[in-house]
Legacy VTK file of the C-alpha trace (Angstrom):
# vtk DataFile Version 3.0
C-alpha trace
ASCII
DATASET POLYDATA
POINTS 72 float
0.000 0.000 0.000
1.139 3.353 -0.835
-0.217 6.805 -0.302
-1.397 8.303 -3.271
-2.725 11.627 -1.674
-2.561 13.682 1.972
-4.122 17.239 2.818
-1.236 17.985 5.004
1.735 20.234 3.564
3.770 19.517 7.107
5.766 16.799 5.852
9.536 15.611 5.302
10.427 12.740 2.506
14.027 11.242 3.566
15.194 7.734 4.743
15.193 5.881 8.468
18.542 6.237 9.702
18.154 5.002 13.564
15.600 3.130 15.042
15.934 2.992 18.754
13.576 0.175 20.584
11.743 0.137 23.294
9.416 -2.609 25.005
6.337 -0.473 24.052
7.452 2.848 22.760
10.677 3.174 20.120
12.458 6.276 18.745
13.167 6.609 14.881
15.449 8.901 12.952
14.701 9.841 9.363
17.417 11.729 7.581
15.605 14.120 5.320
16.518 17.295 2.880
15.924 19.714 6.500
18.219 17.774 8.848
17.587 14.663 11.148
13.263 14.263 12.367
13.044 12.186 15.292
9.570 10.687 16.344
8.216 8.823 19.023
6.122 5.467 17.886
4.839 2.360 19.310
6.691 -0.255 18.732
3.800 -2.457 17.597
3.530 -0.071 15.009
7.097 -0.489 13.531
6.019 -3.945 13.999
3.123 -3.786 11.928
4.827 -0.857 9.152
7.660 -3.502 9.304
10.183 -0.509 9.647
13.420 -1.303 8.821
16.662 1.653 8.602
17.195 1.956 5.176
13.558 2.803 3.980
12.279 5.570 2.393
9.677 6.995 4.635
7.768 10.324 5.306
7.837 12.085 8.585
3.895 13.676 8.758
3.504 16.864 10.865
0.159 17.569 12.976
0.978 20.279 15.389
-1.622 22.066 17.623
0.723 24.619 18.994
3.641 26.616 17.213
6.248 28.691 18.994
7.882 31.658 17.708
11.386 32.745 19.125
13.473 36.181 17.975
16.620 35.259 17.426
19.617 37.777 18.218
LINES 1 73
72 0 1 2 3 4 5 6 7 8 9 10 11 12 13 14 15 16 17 18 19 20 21 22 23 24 25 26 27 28 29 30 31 32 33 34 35 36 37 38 39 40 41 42 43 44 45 46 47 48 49 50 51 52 53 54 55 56 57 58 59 60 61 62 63 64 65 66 67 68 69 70 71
């Protein structure tokens, strides 16, 4: 299965570089095009994606809160 179409413009294309596992949670890497996107998962679900480093994957953004800093 492959996604053919998302309504979300927050998103990074790259490949898994690190996959750090956990009994129930696990930490993956993606190297992308912006730098290095960590994300928290379940690690049923890199079970079940069959996540392996090497892929191609896409890191998908949802955020409900953005904060702005001035840099000096």
């Amino acid at each position: 299965m492959s996604i053919t179409a998302i309504n979300t413009r927050n998103q990074f294309r790259g490949s898994i570089v690190g996959i750090n596992r956990g009994e129930i949670v696990s930490e993956i890497e993606i190297e992308t095009a912006a730098g290095i996107v960590g994300a928290i998962v379940t690690s049923s679900s890199i079970d079940s994606l069959r996540l392996r480093v090497g892929d191609d994957a896409l890191a998908i953004f949802k955020a409900t809160e953005v904060l702005v800093a001035k840099l000096g």
